[in-house]
LOPALO-878151 format. One record per residue: y negated, x, z of N, C-alpha, C, O, CB in turn. Coordinates in steps of 0.02 Angstrom, whole numbers, plus 50000, padded with zeros to 5 digits. Atoms other than C-alpha are relative to their C-alpha. Glycine has a CB too. Layout:
BEGIN
YXZYXZYXZYXZYXZ...
END
This chain:
BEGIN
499905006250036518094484146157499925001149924500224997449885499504994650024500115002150049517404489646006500495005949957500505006549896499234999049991499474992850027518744505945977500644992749988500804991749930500295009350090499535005350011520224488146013500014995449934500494993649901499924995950054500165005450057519344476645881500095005349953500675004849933499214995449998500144998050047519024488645760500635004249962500675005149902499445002950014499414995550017520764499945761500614992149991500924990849939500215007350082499545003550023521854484045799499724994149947499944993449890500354997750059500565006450049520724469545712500185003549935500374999749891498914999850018500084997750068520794480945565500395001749975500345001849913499675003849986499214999850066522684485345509500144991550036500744990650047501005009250022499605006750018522834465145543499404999149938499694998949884500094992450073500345002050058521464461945419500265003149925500354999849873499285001950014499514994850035522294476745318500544999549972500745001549918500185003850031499275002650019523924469345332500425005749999500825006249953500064996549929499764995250004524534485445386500415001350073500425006550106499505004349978500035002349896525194479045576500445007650037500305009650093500774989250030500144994049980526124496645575499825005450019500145010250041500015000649998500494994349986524814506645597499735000050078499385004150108499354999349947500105000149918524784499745780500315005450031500095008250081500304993850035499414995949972526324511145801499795007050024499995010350072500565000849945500224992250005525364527545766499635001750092499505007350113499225000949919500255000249938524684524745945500014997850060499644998150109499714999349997499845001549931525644517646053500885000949999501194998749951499694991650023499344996350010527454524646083500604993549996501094993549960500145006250072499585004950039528274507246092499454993549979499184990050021500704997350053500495005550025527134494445975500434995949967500914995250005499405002349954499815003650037527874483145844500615003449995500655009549995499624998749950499295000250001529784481445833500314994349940500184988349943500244998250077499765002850062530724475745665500354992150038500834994350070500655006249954499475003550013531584458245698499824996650092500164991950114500825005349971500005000049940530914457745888499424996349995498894999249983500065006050037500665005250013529704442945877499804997450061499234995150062500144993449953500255000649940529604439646057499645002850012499045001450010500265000450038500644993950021529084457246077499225000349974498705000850007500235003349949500294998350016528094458745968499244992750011498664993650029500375003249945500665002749948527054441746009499835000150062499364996350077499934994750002500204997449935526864446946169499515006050011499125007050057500595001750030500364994950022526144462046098499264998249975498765000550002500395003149949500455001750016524944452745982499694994650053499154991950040500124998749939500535005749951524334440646123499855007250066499375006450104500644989550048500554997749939524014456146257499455004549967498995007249998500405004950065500794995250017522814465846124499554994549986498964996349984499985006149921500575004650005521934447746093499834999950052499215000250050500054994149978500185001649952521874445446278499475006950026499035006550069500624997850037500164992149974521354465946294499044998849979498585000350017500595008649936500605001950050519744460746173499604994150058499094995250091500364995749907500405004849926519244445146304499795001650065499265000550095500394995250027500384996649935519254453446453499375005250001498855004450034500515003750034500424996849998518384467746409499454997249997499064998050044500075003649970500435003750021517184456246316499674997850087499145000050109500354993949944500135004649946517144445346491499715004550062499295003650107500704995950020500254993749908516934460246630499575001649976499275005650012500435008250038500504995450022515654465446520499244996250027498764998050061500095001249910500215005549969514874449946543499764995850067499284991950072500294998349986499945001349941515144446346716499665006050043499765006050104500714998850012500154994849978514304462146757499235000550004498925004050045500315004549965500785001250006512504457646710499714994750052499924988950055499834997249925500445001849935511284453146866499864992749965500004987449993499195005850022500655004850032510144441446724500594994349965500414990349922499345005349924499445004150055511674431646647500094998350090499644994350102500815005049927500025003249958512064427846835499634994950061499794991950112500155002650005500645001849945510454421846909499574993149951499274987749960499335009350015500305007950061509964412246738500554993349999500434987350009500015003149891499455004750016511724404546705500194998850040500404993250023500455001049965499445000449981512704403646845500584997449982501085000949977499954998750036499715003150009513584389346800500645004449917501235002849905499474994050002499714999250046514084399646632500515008950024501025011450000499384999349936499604994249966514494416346747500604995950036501134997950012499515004850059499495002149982515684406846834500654995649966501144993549996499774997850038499615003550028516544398046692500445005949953501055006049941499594994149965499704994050011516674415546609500505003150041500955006350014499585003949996499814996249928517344421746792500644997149955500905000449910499724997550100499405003750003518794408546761500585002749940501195003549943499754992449987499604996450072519204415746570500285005050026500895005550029499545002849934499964992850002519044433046621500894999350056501455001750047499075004950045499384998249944520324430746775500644997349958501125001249953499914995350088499475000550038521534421846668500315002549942500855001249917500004996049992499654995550049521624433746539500115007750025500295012749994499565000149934499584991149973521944449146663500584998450022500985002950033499655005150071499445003049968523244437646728500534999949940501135001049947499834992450035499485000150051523974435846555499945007549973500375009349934499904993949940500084992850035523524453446504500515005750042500715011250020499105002750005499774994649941524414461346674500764995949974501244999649962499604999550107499365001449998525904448746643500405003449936500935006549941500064992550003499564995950063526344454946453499945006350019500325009249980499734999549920500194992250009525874472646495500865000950036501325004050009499105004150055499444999449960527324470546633500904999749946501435002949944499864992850060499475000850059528404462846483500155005549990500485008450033499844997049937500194993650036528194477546388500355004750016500835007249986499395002250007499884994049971528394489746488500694997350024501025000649984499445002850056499265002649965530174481946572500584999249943501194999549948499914991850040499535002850048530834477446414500095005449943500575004449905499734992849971499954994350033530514495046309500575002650010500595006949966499555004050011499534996649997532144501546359500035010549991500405014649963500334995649950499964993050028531424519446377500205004850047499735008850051499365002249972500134999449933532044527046539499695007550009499545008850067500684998650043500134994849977531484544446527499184997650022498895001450061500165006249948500765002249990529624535146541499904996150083499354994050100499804993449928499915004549942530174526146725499555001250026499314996450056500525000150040500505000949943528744534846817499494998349970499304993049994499855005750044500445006450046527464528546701500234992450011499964989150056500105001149912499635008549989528374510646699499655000250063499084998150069501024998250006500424999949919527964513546893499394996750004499224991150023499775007450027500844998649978526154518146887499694994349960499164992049982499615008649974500415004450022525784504546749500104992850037499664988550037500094999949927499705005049976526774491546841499444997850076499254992250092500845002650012500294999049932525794496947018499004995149960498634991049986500045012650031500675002150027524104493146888500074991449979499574987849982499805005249927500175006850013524634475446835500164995350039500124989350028500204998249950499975004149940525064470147000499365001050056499304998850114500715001850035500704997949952523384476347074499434994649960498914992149979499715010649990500585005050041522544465646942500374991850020500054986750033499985001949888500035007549972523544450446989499875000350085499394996450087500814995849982500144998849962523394453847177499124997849998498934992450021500325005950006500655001550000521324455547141499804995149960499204993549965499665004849988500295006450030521154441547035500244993450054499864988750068500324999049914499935005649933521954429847174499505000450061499374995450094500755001250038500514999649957520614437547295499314999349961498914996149994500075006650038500475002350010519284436047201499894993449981499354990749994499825003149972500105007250021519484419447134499864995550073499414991650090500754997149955500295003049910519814415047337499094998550013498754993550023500215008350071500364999149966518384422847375499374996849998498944995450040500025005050001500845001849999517014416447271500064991450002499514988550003499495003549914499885006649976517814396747298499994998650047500064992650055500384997749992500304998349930517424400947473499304998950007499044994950046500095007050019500824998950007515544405747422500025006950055499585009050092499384991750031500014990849963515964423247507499885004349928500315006349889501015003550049500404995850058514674432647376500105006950001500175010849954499254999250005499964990349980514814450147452500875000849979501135004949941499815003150122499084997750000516834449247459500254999249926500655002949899500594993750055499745001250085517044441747271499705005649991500045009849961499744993249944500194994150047516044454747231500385006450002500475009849951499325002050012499654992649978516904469547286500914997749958501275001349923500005001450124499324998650038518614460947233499994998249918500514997249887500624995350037500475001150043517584457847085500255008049945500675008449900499134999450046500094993249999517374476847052500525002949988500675006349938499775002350051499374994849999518954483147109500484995649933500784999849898500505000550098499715003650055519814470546972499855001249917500185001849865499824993550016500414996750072518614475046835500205008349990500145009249929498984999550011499844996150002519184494146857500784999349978501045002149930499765002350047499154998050028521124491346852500094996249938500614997749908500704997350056499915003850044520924479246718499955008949948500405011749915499394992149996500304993250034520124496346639500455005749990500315010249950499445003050040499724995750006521584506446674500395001449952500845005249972500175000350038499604997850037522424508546522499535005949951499705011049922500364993849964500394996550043520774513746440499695007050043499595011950007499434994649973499744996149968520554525546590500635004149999500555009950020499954997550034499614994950035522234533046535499765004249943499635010249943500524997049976500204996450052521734535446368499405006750004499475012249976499794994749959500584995449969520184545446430500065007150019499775012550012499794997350057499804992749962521174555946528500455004949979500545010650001500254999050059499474996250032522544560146408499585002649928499825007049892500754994849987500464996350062521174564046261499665006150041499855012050036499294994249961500204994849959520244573646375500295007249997500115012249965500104997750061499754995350000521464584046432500475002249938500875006749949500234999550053499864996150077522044588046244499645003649982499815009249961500034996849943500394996050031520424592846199499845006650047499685012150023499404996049978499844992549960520474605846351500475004749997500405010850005500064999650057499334993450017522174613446318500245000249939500775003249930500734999350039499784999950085522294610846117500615000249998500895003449953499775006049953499284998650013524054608346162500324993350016499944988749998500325006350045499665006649952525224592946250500255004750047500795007750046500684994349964499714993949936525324603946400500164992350070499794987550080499025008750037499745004349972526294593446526500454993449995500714990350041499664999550015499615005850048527134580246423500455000449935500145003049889499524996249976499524998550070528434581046277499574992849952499654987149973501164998550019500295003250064527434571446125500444997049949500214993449904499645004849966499925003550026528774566846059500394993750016500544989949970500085002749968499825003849931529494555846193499514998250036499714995050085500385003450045500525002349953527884552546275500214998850067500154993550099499714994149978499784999749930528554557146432499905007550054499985012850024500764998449991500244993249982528094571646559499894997550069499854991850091499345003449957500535002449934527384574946738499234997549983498934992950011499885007050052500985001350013525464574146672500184991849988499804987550012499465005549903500195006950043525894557546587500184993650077499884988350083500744998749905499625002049940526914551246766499305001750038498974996550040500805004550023500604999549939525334557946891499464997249937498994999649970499795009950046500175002250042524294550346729499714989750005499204986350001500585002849960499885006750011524874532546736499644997950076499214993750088500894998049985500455002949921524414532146936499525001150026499324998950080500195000750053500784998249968522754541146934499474995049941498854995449938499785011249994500505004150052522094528246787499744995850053499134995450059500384995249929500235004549949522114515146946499625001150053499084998750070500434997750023500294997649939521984524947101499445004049973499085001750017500505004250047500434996449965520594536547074499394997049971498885000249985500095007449995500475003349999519424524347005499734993550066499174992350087500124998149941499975002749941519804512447145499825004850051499385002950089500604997350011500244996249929519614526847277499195002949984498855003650035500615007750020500584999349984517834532447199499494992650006498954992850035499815005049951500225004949982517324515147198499845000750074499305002850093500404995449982500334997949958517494515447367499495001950036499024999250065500095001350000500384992349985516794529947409499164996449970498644998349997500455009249934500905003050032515044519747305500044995550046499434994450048499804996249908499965005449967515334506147423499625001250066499174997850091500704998050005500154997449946515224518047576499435000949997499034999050040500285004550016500824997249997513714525247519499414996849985498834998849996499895004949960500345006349998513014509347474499684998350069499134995750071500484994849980500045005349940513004503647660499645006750043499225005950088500914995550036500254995649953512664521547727499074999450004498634999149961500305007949974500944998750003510784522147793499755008950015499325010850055499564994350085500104993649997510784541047772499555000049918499934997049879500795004850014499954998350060509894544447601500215004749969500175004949907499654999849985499984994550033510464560747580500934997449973501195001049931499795008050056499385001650017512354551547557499834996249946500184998449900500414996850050500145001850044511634540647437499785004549918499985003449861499644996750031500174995550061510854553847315500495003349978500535004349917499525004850009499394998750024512554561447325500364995649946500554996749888500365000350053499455004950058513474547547251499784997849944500134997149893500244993250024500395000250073512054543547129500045007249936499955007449875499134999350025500014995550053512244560147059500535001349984500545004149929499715005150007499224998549997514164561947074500294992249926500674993349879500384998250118499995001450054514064544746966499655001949923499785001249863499964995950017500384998550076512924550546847500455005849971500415006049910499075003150005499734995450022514084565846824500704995049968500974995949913500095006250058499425004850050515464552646775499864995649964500384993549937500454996350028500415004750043514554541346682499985005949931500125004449873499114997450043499984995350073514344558046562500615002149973500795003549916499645006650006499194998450034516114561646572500434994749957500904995949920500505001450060499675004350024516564545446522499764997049939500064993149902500084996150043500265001050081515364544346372500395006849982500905006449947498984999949980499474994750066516114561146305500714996450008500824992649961500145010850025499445003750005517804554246348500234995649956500784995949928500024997550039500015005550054517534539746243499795003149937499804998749895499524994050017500284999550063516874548446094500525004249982500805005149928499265002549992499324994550016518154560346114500584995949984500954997949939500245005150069499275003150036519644545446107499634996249942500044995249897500574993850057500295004150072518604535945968500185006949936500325005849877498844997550008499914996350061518844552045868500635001449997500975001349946499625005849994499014999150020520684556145913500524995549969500974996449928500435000850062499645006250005521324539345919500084996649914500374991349904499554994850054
END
């Protein structure tokens, strides 16, 4: 949230709205005002959610407030709903086709966020606590997947000091194609996998997954420090 506010927040304060461009392969377009508000309403909406899952994530904000966790719930879901619908824009309306299996994989991510925001909203107007939660979870991750890209495409720069797998100047490639569909799936599949071991009454499956997150939890702070410095 605070790499979004501070990079986009700051060439609009700047007055420099090009400087979006330097980082995203199709951003601002001369004369294309649809576009381009569609653009400026999914990085305001990008800024709320995060803000909101961040929110929605704390035990003590749910047990004090409810009433204010669940009014948040309501924001948060309607701005992954508007955040998944422009992203879809976007991506459909770029005219880039060598990028189609990306288009794919982001397309597969903003229909997984509307999909889980219809189940969770179900679930917890039900008062099914365990089930919102989980579609809770899995919603708060794909919402995540773009910044999960980024992660994975800094990453693997700073391991091969090269664009190994992708043409850079086309932003197009296999890495960037198996890229776009492991931002969703493989946070969704270790989720999971915490879910399982949640319920398992083995402890020795539990200490596994506690330490298997703690090993991503470190990857994903270097990750982040690593796209805060590339980006």
């Amino acid at each position: 949230m605070a790499y979004v506010a501070y990079f986009y927040g700051g060439a609009v304060l700047d007055g420099d709205l090009a400087r979006w461009n330097k980082v995203m392969p199709h951003g601002l377009v001369p004369g294309d005002s649809v576009g381009n508000s569609v653009l400026a309403s999914h990085l305001l909406f990008t800024v709320a959610v995060l803000l909101g899952g961040a929110l929605q994530l704390l035990p003590a904000l749910r047990r004090a407030a409810p009433r204010v966790h669940h009014w948040v719930g309501r924001g948060y879901i309607l701005s992954a709903i508007v955040l998944s619908l422009s992203g879809l824009h976007m991506v459909w309306t770029s005219g880039e086709p060598a990028r189609f299996g990306q288009h794919l994989g982001i397309s597969l991510n903003a229909l997984l966020i509307l999909a889980f925001s219809g189940l969770a909203l179900r679930a917890a107007m039900a008062r099914c606590i365990d089930e919102h939660r989980r579609w809770a979870l899995r919603l708060y991750l794909a919402v995540l997947g773009v910044w999960f890209f980024r992660l994975g495409l800094t990453m693997w720069l700073l391991v091969h000091r090269a664009p190994i797998g992708f043409d850079p100047t086309t932003f197009s490639g296999p890495f960037l194609t198996f890229l776009s569909f492991a931002q969703t799936l493989v946070p969704l599949a270790l989720l999971e996998l915490y879910q399982r071991a949640r319920q398992s009454p083995r402890p020795g499956v539990q200490t596994t997954a506690a330490g298997v997150l703690l090993l991503l939890t470190l990857a994903t702070a270097a990750g982040t420090g690593t796209a805060w410095l590339m980006l």
